[in-house]
N, C-alpha and C positions, 0 to 999 in steps of 0.2 A: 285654639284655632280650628282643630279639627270637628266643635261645636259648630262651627260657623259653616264651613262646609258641609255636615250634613245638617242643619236648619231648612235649609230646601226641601227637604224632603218629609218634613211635616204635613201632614194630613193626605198625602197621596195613599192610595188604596193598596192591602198589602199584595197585590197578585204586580203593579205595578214597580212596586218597590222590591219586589221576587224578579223582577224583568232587570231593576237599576243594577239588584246585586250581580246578576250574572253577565249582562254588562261591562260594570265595574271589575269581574272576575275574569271575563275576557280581553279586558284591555290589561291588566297588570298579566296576563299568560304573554299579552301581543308585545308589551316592554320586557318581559326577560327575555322571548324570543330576540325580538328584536338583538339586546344585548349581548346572546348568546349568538347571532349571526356576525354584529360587529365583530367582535372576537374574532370569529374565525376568519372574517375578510382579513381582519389586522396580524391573523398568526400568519394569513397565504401571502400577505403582503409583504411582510416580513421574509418569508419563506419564499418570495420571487425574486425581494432585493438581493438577498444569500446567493442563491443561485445566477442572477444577473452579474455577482461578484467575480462568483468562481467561474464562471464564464468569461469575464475580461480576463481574472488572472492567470487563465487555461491559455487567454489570447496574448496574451504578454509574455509569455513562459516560450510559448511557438514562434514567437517573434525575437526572440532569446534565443532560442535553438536554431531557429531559423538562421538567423546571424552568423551565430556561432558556426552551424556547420558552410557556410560561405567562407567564412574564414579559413575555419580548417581546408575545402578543397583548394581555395586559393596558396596555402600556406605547400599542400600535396602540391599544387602544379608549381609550384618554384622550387621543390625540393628535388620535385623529377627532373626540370630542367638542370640543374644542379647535377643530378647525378648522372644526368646523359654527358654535360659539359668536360663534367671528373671523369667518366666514361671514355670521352673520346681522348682529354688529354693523358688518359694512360696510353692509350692505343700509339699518340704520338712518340711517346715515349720510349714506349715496347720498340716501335721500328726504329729508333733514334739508334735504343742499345744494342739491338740487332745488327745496323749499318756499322754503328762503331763495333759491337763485336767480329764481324764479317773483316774491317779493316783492322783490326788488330791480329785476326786470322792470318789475312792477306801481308802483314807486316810481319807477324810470327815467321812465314812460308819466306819469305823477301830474306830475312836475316838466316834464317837456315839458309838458306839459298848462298847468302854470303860468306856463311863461316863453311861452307863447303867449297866454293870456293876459295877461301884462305886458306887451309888447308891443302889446298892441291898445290 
């Protein structure tokens, strides 16, 4: 086949056929360029999808954390109210045992008071 291909080029003069070959030797440089440029669109291509990736999953991970730390302060404001709640009902408590210790003082003092009196 490749007879057939250069059969054209029969009886053309050689300074012209010095012109076809370099030509011909400039277009097979302009297809491996070429080649060798595809490539590397195709490696950057690749190497944008990559990166376009790890960018969503940077954005998903943040939206994750995101969440999550919502959660958590929400989880912090129930626990503080919680412990203000536990907080206050010791304090009621505290005064409760106070009153009742105060009256069992005050009952202490009452029955001394009485057995002093029975003794007199």
């Amino acid at each position: 086949m490749s007879w057939a291909v250069e059969e054209w080029k029969e009886g053309l003069s050689p300074r012209v056929l010095q012109k076809i070959h370099e030509l011909e030797s400039q277009v097979d440089k302009l297809k491996k360029e070429r080649q060798q440029r595809q490539f590397q669109l195709e490696s950057l291509e690749a190497a944008l999808q990559k990166q376009k990736q790890k960018v969503e999953n940077e954005k998903n991970e943040a939206a994750t954390l995101k969440r999550e730390n919502q959660s958590l302060m929400e989880l912090c404001d129930s626990l503080e109210k919680a412990k203000q709640k536990l907080s206050h009902d010791l304090q009621v408590k505290e005064s409760q045992v106070n009153i009742q210790s105060g009256q069992l003082n005050s009952s202490k003092k009452d029955i001394e008071r009485l057995e002093q009196e029975l003794k007199r």
